[in-house]
N, C-alpha and C positions, 0 to 999 in steps of 0.2 A: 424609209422603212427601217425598221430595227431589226437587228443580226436577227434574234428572237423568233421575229414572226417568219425571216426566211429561212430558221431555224427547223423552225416548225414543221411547216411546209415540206422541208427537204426531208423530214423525218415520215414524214404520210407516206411521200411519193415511195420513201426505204422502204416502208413497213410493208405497200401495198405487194412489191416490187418481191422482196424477199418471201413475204405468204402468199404471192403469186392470187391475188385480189381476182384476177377474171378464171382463171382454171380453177384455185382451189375454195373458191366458194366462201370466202370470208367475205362480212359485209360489214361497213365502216358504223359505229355508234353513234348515233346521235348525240347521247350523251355519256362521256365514260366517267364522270361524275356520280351518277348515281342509276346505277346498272339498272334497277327493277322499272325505271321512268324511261327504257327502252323497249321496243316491242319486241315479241317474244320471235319472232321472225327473224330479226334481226341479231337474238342474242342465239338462234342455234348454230352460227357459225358467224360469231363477232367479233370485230376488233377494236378499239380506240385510243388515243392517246390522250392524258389530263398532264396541263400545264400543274406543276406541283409549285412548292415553292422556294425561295430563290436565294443566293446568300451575295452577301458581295466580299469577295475575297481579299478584300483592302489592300492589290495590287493594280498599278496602272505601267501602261504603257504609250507611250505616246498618245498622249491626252486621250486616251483611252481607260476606263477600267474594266476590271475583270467583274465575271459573273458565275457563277456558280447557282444552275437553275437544275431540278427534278420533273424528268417527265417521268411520266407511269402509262405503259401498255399493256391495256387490257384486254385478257383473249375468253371467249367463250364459248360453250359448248354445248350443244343439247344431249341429257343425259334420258332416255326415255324408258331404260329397262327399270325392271325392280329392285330394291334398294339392295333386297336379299342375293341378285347376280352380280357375284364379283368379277367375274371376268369382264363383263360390257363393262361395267364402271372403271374395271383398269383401267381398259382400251381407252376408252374416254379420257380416263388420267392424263395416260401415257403419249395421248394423240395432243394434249395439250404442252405437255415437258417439250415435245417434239421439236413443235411449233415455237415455242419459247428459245428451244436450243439453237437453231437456224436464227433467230436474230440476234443470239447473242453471240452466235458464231459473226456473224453477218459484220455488226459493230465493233467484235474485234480485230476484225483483216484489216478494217480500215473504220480509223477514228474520227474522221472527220464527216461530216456532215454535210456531203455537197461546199465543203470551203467553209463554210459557218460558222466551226467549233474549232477551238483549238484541240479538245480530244472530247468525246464520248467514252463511258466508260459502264458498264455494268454494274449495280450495285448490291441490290438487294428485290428479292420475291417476298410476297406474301403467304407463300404457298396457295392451296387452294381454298378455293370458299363453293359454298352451296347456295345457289341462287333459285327462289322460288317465285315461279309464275302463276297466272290466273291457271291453266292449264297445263302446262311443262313445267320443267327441271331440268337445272342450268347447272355446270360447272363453269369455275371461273378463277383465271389466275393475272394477279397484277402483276409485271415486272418493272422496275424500277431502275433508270437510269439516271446518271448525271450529266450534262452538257456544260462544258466550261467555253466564254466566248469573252469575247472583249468589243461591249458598247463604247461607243463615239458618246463626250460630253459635246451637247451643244448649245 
């Protein structure tokens, strides 16, 4: 198995772990690729992670080299008041920043990755976007980290 996929893996369990997956009611994306090919169920309290893509750091170590991959976590939200009430659509904003702030607090105490990464590190958001369903209205914000690891040549 590759660092990568247990990379991955250890990133869910984080993710589920920090927004607290069974109490606080976030459920995992089927696809965080293309948000509107998710059901609306699923995106009024979603999350996912998308493999981004990758660079190679043209450092080795012990027949090893480095990698430098982008994952992107994406959180959502059902927005259901009217466009005209600003306060729910804060809340809604602000209930997202929230959730965003806990993982990137989360990834900074500790950079590793369940052992996987040599560091984790926070990059860059999208800010937010507006997400339209057959019936609902979604808020939606990617964030964007980097994961530096070192694959085994073989």
């Amino acid at each position: 198995m590759s660092i990568i996929t247990a990379g991955y893996d250890a990133m869910i369990a984080r993710v589920e772990t920090v927004l607290d997956t069974v109490v606080g009611g976030y459920t995992r994306l089927p696809n965080p690729y293309n948000i509107e090919d998710n059901t609306e169920i699923k995106l009024r309290k979603g999350y996912g992670i998308a493999l981004l893509a990758g660079e190679n750091t043209n450092r080795q170590v012990n027949c090893k080299f480095s990698v430098k991959r982008t994952m992107e976590i994406v959180l959502t939200r059902l927005y259901t008041q009217r466009e005209e009430n600003a306060l729910t659509h804060a809340a809604v904003e602000k209930a997202l920043f929230e959730d965003q702030f806990k993982l990137i607090n989360d990834f900074e105490q500790d950079i590793s990755i369940n052992g996987t990464t040599m560091y984790t590190r926070w990059e860059t958001d999208g800010g937010l976007e507006y997400v339209s369903g057959e019936t609902g209205r979604f808020l939606m914000l990617k964030t964007q980290f980097s994961l530096e690891y070192l694959e085994t040549f073989i």
